[in-house]
C-alpha positions as CSV (number, residue, x, y, z in Angstrom):
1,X,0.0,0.0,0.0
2,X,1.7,3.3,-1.3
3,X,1.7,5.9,1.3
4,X,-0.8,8.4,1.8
5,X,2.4,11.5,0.3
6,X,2.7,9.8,-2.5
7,X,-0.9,8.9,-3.8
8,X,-1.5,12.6,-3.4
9,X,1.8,13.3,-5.5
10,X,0.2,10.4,-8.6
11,X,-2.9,12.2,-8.2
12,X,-1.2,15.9,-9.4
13,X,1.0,14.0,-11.9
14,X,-1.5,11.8,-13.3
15,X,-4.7,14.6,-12.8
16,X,-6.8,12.1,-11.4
17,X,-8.6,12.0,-7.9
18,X,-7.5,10.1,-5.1
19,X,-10.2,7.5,-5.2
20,X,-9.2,7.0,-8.8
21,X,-5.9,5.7,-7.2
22,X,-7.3,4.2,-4.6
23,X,-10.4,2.6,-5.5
24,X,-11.7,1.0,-8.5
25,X,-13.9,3.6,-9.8
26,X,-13.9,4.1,-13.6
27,X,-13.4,8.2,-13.6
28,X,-11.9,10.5,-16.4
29,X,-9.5,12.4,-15.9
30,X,-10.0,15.7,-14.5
31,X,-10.0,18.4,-17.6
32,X,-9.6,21.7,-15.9
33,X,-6.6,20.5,-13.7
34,X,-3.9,20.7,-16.7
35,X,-5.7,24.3,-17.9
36,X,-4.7,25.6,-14.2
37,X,-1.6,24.3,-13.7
38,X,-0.5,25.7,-17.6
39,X,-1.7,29.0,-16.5
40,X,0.0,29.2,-12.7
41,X,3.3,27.8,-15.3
42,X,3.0,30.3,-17.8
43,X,2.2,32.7,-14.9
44,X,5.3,31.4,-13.2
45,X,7.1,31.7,-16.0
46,X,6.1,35.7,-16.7
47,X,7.0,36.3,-13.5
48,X,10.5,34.9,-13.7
49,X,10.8,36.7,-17.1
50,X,10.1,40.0,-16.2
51,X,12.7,39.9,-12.8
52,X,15.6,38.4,-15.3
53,X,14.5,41.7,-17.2
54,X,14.5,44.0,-14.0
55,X,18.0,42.6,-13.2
56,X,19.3,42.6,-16.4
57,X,17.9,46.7,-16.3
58,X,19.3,47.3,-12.7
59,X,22.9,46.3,-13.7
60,X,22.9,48.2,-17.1
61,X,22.0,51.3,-15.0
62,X,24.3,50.4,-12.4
63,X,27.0,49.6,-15.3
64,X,26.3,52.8,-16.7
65,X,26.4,55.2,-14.0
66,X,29.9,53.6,-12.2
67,X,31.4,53.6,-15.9
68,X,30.4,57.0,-16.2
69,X,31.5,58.1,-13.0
70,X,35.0,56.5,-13.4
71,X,35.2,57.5,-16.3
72,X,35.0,61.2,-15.5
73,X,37.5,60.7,-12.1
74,X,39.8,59.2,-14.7
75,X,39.7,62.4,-17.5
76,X,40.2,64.6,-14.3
77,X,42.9,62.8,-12.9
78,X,44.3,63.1,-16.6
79,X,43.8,66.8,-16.4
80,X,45.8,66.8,-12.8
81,X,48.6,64.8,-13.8
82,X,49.0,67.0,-17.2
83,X,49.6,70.0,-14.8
84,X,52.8,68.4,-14.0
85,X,54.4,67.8,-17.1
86,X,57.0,69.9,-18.6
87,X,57.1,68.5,-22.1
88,X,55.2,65.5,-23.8
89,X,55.7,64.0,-26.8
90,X,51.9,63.6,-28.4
91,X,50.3,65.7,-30.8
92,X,47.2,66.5,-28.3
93,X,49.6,68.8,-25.9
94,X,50.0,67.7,-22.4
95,X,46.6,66.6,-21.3
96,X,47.1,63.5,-24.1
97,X,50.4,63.1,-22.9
98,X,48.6,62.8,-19.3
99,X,46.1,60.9,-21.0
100,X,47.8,58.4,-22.8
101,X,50.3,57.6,-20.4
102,X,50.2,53.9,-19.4
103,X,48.7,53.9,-15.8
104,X,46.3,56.3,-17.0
105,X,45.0,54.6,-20.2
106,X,44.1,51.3,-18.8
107,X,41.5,52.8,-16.6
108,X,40.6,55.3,-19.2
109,X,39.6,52.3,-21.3
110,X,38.1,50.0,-18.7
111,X,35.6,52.5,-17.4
112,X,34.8,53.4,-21.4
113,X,34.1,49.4,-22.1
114,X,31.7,49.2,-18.8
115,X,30.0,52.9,-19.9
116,X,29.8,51.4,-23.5
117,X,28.1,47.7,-21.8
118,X,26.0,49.9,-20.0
119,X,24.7,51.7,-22.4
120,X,24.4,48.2,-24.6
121,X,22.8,46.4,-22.0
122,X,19.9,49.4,-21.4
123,X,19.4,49.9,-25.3
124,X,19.0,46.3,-25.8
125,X,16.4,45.9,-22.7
126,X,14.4,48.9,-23.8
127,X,14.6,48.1,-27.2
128,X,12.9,44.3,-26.8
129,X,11.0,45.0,-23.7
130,X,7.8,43.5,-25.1
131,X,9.0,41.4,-27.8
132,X,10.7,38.4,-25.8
């Protein structure tokens, strides 16, 4: 005799009644129990969608706005450091010689890809937000 958990758990799988199981009663299947449980999925499912897309919004924004702000604190930094120079050696003067000096062009192009991602990411949510 299966235990009383798992009859319940062949009922929901099979969308039959209990007695169905249990007893020999000659019963259809129950109609309506597969429509509900496709909606609750395909509500389920909704749901899930639309927090992927709110996370995948939330980090575009927050991709964005720290790219942006780096970004910015690295062009300054630039501007700083080119007070300092007495000569350079580009044809931009002595804020791309600041510029394009090696410890300040790596983060000059790291905060650049996450501002570009950003602004990817956002474009491509806003763009397709009805048509996934």
């Amino acid at each position: 005799m299966p235990d009383t958990e798992k009859v319940i758990q062949l009922s929901r799988i099979f969308h039959v009644t209990t007695d169905y199981l249990l007893l020999d009663i000659d019963e259809a299947p129950q109609s309506a129990a597969p429509a509900e449980n496709n909606k609750e999925t395909e509500q389920r499912a909704a749901e899930k969608q639309m927090k992927r897309q709110s996370m995948r919004m939330h980090f575009g924004w927050f991709l964005l706005i720290f790219g942006i702000i780096s970004l910015s604190a690295t062009l300054v930094g630039a501007g700083l450091y080119a007070q300092t120079l007495t000569e350079w050696w580009t044809n931009l003067g002595r804020y791309g010689t600041a510029l394009f000096d090696s410890w300040i062009l790596a983060p000059f192009i790291v905060s650049a890809a996450l501002t570009l991602c950003g602004i990817l990411i956002l474009i491509r949510e806003y763009i397709f937000i009805g048509k996934e």
